[in-house]
MARLOMI-320246 format. One record per residue: residue in three letters; x, y negated, z of N, C-alpha, C, O in turn. Coordinates in steps of 0.1 Angstrom, whole numbers, plus 5000, padded with zeros to 4 digits. Layout:
<sites>
ALAXYZXYZXYZXYZ...
</sites>
This chain:
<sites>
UNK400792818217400892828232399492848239399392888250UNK398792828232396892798240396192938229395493028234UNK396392928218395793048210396293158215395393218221UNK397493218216397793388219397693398233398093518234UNK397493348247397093368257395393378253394793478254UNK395193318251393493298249392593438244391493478248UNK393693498229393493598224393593708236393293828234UNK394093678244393993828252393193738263392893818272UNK392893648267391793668279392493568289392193578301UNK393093488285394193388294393793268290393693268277UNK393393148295392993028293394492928295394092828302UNK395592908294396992838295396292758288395892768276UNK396292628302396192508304397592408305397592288305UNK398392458306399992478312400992418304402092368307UNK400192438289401392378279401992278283403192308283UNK401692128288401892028291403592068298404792038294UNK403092158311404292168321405092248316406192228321UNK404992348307405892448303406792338291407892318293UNK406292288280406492188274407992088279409092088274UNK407291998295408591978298409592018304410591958306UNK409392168309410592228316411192288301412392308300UNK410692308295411692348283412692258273413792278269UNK411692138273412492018268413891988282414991958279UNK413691998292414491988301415592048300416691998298UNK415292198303416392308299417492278287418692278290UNK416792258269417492238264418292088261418992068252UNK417892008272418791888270419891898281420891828282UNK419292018292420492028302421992168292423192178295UNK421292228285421992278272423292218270424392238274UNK422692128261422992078250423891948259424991918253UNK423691898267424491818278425491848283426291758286UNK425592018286426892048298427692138290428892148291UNK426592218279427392298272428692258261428292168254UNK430092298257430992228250431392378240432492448240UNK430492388232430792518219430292438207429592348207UNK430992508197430292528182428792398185428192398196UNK428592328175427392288176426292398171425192408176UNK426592458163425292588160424792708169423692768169UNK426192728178425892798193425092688203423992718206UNK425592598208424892508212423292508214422592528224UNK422892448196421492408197420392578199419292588203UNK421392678194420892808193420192818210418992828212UNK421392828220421492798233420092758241419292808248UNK420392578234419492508237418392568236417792608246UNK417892588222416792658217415792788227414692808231UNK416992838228416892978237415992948249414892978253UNK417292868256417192828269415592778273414992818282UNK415092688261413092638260412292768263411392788271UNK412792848254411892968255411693038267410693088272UNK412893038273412793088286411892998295410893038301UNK412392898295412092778307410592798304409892808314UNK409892808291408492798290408292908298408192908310UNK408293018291407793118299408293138312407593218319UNK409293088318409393088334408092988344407792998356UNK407392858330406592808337405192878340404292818346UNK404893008335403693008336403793188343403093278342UNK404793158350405093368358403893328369402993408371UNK403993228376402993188387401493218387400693298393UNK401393118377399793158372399393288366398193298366UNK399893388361400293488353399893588365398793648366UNK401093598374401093698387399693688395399093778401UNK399493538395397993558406396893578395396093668399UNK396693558388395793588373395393768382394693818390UNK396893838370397293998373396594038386395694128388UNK397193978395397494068407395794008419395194078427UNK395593898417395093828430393493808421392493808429UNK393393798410392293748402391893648397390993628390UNK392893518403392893368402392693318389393093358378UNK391693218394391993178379392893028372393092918375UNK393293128361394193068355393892968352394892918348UNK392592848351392992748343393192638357393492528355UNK392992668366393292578381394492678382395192588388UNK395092748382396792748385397792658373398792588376UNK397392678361397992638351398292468350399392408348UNK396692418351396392278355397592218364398292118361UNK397792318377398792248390399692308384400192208379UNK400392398381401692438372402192308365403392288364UNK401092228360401892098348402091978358402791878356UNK401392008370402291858381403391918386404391838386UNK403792068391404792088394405592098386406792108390UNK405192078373406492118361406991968362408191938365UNK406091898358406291708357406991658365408091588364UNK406291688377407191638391408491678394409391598399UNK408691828392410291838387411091818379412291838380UNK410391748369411391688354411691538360412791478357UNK410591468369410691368377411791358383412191238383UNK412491448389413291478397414391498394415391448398UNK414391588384415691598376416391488370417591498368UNK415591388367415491258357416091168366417191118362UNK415591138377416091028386417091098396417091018406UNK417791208398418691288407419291298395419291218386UNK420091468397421191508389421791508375422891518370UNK420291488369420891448352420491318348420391288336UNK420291208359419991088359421691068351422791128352UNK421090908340421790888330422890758341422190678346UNK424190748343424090638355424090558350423690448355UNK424590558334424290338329422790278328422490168325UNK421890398330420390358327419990298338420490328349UNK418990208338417990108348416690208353415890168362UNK416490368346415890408350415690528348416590568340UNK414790638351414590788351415190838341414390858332UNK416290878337416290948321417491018321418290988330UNK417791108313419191198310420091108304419690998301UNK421391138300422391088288421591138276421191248274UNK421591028265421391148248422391228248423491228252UNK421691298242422391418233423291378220422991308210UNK424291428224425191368216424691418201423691498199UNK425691368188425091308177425091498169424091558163UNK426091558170426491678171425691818174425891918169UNK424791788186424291898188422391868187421391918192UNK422491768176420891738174420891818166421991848160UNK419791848164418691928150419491818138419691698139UNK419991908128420291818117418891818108418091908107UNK418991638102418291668091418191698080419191688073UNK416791758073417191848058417391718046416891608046UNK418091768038418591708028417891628022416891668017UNK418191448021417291388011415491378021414391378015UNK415691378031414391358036414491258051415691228052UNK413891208060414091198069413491308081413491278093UNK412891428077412691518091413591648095414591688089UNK413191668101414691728109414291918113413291958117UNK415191978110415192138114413792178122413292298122UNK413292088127412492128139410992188134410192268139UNK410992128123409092098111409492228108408992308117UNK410492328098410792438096410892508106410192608105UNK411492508118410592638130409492658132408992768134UNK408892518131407592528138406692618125405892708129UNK406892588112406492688102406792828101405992918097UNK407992828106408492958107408093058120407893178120UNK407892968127406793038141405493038138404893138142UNK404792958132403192998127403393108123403093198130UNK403993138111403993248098404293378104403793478099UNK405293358118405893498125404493508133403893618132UNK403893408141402793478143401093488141400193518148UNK401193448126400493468121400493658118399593718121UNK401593718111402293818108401993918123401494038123UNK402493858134401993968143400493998151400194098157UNK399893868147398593918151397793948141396593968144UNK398093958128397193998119397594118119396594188123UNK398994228115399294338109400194428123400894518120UNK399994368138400994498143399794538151398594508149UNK400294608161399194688173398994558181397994478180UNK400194538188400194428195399094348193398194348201UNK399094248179398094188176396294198180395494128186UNK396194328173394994438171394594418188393594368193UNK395994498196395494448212394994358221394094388229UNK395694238219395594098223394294068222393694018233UNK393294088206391994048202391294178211390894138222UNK391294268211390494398217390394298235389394238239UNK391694308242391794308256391194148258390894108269UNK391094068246390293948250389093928245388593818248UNK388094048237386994008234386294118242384994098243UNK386894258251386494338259387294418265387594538261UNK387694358276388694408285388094558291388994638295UNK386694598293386394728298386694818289387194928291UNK386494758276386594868268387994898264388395018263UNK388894808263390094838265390894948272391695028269UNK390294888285390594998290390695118293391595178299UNK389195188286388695268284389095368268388695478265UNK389895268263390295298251392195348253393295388246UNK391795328264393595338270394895218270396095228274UNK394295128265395294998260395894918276395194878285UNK397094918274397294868287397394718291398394648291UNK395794698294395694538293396394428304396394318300UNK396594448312397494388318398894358309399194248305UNK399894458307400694438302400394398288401294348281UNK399594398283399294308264398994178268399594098261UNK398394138278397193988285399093918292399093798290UNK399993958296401193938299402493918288403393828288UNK402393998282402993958267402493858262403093748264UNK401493868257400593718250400793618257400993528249UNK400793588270400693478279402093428281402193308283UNK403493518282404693498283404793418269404993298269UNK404493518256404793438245404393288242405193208236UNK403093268246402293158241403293008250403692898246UNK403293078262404692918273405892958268406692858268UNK406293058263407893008256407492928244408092828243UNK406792958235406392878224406392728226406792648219UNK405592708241405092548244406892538249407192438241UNK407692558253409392568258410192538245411192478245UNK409692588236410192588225409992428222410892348220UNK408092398222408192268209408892168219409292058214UNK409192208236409592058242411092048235411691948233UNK411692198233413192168231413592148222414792128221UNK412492148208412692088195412291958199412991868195UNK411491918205411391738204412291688209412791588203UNK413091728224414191688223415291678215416091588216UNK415491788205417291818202416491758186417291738177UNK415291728184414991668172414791558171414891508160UNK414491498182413691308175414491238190415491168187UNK413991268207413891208214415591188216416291088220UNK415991308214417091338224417691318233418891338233UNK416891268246416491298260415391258264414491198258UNK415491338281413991408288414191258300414991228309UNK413091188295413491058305411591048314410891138313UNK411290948320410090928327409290898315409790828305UNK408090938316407090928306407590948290406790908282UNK408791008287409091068274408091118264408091098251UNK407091188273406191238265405091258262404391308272UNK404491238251402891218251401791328256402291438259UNK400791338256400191508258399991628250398991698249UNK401391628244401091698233400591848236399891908229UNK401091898250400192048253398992038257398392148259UNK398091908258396491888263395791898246394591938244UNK396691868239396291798221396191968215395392008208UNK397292048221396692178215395692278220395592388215UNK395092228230393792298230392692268225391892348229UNK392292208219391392168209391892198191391092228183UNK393692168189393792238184393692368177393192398166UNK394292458187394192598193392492628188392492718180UNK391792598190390392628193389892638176389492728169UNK390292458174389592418163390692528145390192558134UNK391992548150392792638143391692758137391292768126UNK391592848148391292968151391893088145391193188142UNK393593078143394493138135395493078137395592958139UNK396793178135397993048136397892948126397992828128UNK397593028114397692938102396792828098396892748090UNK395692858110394592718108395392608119395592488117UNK395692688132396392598138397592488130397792368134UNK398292528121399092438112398492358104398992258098UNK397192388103396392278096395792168103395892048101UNK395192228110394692178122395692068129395491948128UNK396692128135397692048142398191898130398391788134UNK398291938116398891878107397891738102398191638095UNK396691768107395591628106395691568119395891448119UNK395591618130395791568141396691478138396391358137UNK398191518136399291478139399391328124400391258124UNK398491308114398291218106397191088111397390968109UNK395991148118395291058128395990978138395590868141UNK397091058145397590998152398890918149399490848156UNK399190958139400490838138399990748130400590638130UNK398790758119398590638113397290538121396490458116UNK397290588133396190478141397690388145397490258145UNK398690428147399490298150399490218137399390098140UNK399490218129399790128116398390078112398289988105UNK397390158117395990088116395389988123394489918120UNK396490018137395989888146397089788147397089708156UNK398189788134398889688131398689588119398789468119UNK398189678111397189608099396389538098396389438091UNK395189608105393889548107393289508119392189448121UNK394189568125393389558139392689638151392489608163UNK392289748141391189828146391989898159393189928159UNK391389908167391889938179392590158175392090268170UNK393490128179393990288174393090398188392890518187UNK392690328198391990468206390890518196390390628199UNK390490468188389390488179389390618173388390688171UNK390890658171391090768166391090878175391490988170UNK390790868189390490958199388890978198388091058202UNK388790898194386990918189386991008178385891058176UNK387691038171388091098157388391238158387991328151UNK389191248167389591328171389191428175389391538170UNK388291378189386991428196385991498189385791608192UNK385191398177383991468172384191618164383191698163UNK385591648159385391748158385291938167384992048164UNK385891848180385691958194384191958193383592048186UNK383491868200381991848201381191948191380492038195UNK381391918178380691988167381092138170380192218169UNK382192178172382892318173382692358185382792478186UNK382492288196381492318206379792388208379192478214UNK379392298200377892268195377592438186376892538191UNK378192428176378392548167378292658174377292718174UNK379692698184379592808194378392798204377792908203UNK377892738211376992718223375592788213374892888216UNK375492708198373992768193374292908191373292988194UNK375792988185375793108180375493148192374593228190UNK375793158205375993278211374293248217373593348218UNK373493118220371893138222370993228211369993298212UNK371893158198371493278185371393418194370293458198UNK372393478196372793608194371993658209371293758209UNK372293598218371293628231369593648229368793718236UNK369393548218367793528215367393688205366293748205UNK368393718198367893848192368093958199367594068197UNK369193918211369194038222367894098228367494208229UNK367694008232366693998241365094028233364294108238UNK364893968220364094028211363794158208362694198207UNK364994218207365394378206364994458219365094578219UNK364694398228364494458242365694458250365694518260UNK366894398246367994418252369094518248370194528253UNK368594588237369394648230370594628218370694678207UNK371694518226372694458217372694538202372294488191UNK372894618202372494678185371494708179371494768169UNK369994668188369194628178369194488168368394468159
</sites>
């Protein structure tokens, strides 16, 4: 969701809000809808993708059209997304036997089944299955090839004929259906409802991700230590004691360093510029 916007020149800050309007969508799915359970979660499924990428047309259009910048539209995009799931929560899909903000679960039927002999659920195989697809399209189509071109030199792009607006618009629709997607697998997989504070920051956790990835396929790596730091700081601060924010310290130092890294290369590369007389290819 933060990597293929970025590849073309889009900073989507956004995940957070696109995240829960998509989790929202498919638990309003999966709630009103009465088919097949495989049409259903399909539905459901669907319906995230959309809702993501309906969160981020705002920021997108003034981006395109006005010049704004996207990471203060995207930023207020995730209060208006929140603040609407707020709303939804405690109004129309408020649960009425509940004491507070939340949907009905999702019945037992139209959850993510789990795979055989394991306790994790349909949802770990998409998200594999979505790295690998886009891993595949930004390595080997045009598309891909574009995205990196219109985000490492948008003049030249242009100049090359590539139509960067519409590639910088694909990449950025894709990247918020994707964040649409993981809210409507966490719902139809673990939570199975969209209630007040349901959810952690898991679209703030993939930019640093995203970063520290630098590939879909590092992003799966990347995301897959994260996601071990953070669930075994609960059992670390049940054991021993150690306070689990500790692991936000953990977390952290490898942004900082991967920070550090970039800030020297590009003084590197400025300092031989400028050595050269200014002549980037000397």
């Amino acid at each position: 969701a933060v990597l293929l916007p970025f590849r073309s020149g889009f900073f989507n800050i956004g995940g957070q809000g696109q995240l829960e309007l998509g989790a929202l969508a498919a638990v309003s799915v999966a709630l009103f809808l009465k088919a097949s359970p495989v049409l259903v979660i399909i539905l459901a499924l669907l319906s995230s993708l959309a809702a993501g990428a309906l969160a981020v047309v705002v920021p997108l259009v003034l981006r395109l059209r006005r010049g704004a910048s996207e990471v203060t539209s995207t930023i207020m995009m995730n209060f208006a997304c929140i603040l609407f799931m707020y709303a939804m929560v405690t109004g129309p899909l408020k649960d009425p036997k509940a004491f507070y903000g939340t949907t009905p679960s999702v019945l037992p039927i139209y959850r993510l089944p789990s795979l055989p002999g394991t306790g994790i659920h349909l949802g770990v195989l998409i998200a594999v299955a979505v790295v690998l697809l886009m891993f595949l399209v930004t390595r080997y189509t045009v598309f891909g090839l574009h995205t990196e071109v219109v985000g490492r030199n948008r003049s030249a792009a242009m100049a090359a004929g590539i139509p960067v607006d519409l590639v910088m618009a694909k990449a950025v629709l894709l990247g918020a259906a994707l964040a649409g997607l993981a809210g409507g697998v966490q719902v139809l997989g673990l939570t199975f409802r969209v209630a007040e504070g349901w959810s952690k920051s898991w679209g703030f956790v993939g930019i640093p991700v995203a970063f520290l990835g630098g590939n879909p396929l590092g992003v799966l790596v990347v995301a897959f230590v994260f996601a071990i730091l953070e669930t075994g700081a609960r059992h670390m601060q049940a054991m021993t004691g150690v306070p689990a924010a500790l692991v936000s310290l953990f977390q952290g130092l490898p942004v900082l360093i991967f920070v550090g890294l970039q800030a020297a290369s590009r003084v590197m590369r400025w300092s031989k510029v400028e050595a050269s007389g200014g002549d980037i290819n000397g």
